[in-house]
C-alpha positions as semicolon CSV with decimal commas, in nm:
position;residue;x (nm);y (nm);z (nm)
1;X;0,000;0,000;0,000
2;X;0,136;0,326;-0,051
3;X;0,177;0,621;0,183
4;X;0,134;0,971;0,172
5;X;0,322;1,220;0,334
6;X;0,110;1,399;0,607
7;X;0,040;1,720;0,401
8;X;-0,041;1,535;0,098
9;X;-0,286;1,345;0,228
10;X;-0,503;1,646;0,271
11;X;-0,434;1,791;-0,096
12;X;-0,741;1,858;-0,291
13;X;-0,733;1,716;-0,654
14;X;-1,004;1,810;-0,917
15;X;-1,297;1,564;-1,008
16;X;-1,184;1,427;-1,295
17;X;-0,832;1,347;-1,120
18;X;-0,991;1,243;-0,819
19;X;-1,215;1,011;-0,989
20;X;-0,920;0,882;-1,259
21;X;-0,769;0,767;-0,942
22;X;-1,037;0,615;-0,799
23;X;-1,154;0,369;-1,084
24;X;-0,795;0,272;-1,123
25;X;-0,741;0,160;-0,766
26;X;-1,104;-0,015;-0,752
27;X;-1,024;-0,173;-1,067
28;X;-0,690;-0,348;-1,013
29;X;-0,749;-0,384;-0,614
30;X;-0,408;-0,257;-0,575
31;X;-0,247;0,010;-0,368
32;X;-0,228;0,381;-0,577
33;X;0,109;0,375;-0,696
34;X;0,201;0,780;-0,706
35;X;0,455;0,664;-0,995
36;X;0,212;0,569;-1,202
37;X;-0,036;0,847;-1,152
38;X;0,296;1,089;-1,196
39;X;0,382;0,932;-1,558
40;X;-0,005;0,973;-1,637
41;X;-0,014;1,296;-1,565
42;X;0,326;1,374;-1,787
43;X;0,178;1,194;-2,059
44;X;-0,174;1,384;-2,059
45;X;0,056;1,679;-2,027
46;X;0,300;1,574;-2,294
47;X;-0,013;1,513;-2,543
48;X;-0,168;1,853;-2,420
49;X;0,151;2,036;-2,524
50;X;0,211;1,868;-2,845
51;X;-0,164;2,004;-2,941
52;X;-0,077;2,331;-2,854
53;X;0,244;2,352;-3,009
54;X;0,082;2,246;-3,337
55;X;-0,218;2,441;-3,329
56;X;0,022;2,777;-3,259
57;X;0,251;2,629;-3,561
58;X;-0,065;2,638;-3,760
59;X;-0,160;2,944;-3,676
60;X;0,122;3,125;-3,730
61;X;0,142;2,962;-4,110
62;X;-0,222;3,061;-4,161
63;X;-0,094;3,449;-4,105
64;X;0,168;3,418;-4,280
65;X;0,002;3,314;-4,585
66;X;-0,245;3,572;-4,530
67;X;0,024;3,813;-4,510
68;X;0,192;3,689;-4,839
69;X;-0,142;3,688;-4,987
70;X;-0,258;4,043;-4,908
71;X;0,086;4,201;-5,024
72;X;0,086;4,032;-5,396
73;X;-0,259;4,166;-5,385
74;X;-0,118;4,493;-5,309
75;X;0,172;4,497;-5,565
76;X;-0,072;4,394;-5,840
77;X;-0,219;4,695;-5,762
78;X;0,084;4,885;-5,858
79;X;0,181;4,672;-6,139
């Protein structure tokens, strides 16, 4: 079984953790393992900042295009 450290044991986790946590220890009817519940939470953060890294990398390409696109509008203007 694993033990908490005294102020840990009174730390307040969201729902969705608390409940994650829950259905994985009734489950398996083992002890919570705070090693695997760490390398969850990397992963969901890992996965989290992978989306955001590519949705920024889009963005940015979708203004640059834009950007190319409205000057060659310009210069034909010109030209």
């Amino acid at each position: 079984m694993a033990t908490l450290p005294a102020d840990f044991q009174y730390t307040r986790w969201s729902d969705s953790i608390e409940r994650s946590v829950m259905n994985q220890v009734l489950s398996n009817g083992e002890a919570v393992s705070m090693k695997d519940i760490g390398g969850t939470m990397l992963k969901s953060c890992k996965k989290i900042g992978h989306a955001l890294g590519n949705a920024i990398c889009k963005m940015a390409e979708a203004l640059y295009e834009a950007r190319a696109k409205e000057a060659r509008r310009l210069i034909s203007n010109y030209y």
